[in-house]
C-alpha positions in Angstrom: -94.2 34.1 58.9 -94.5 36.5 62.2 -92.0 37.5 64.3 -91.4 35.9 67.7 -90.6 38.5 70.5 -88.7 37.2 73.7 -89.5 38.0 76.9 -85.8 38.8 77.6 -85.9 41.3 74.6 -88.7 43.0 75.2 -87.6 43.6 79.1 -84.3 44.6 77.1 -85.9 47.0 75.4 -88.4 48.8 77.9 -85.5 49.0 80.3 -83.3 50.6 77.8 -86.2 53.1 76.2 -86.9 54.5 79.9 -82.7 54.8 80.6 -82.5 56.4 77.3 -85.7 58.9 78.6 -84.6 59.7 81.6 -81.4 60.5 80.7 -82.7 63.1 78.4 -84.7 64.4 80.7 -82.1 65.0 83.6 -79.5 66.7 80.9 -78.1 69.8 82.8 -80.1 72.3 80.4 -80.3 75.2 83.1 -76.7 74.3 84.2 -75.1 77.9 82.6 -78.0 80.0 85.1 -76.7 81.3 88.4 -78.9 81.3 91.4 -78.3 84.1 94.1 -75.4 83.2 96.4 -73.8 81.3 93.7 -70.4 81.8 93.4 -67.9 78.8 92.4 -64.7 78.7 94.0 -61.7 77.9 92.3 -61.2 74.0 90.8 -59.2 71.7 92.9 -55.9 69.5 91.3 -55.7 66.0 90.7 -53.3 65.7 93.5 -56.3 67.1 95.7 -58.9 64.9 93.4 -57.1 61.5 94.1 -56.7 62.2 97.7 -60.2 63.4 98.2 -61.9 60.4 96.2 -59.2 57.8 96.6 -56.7 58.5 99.8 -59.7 59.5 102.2 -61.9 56.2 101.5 -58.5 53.8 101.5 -57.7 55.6 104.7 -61.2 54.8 106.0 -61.2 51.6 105.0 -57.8 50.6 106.7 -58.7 52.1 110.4 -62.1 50.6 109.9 -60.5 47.3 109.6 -58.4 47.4 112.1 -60.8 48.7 114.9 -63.0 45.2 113.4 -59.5 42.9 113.5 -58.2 44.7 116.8 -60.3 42.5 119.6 -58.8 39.2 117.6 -55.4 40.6 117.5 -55.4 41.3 121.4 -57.3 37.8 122.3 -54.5 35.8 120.3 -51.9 37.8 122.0 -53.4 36.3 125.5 -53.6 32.8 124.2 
């Protein structure tokens, strides 16, 4: 009795392997080595984080909504 292999698995697999592969391959290894001009500053807070990576795209997405809403608003206001 052999062993049937789906389609679906062996996609499954593949795609998996070469994931698996590249992630090995991008590991940060040389991460530790400092190039010439390097210098780190200081880490930022989570206050700063969440504002950075949460507060600035909210923001964005708020005004850009409302410059997209804004000629409906104004064109129901003269109706």
């Amino acid at each position: 009795m052999g062993f049937v292999v789906n389609r679906n698995a062996l996609r499954a697999g593949a795609v998996s392997a070469v994931v698996t592969l590249m992630s090995l391959i991008s590991t940060p290894a040389f991460a530790n080595i400092r190039d010439d001009g390097d210098e780190p500053g200081a880490g930022i807070g989570i206050g700063e984080t969440l504002g950075v990576f949460v507060g600035i795209p909210i923001l964005a997405f708020v005004i850009i909504a409302g410059l997209v809403m804004l000629p409906d608003i104004i064109n129901k206001k003269k109706n």
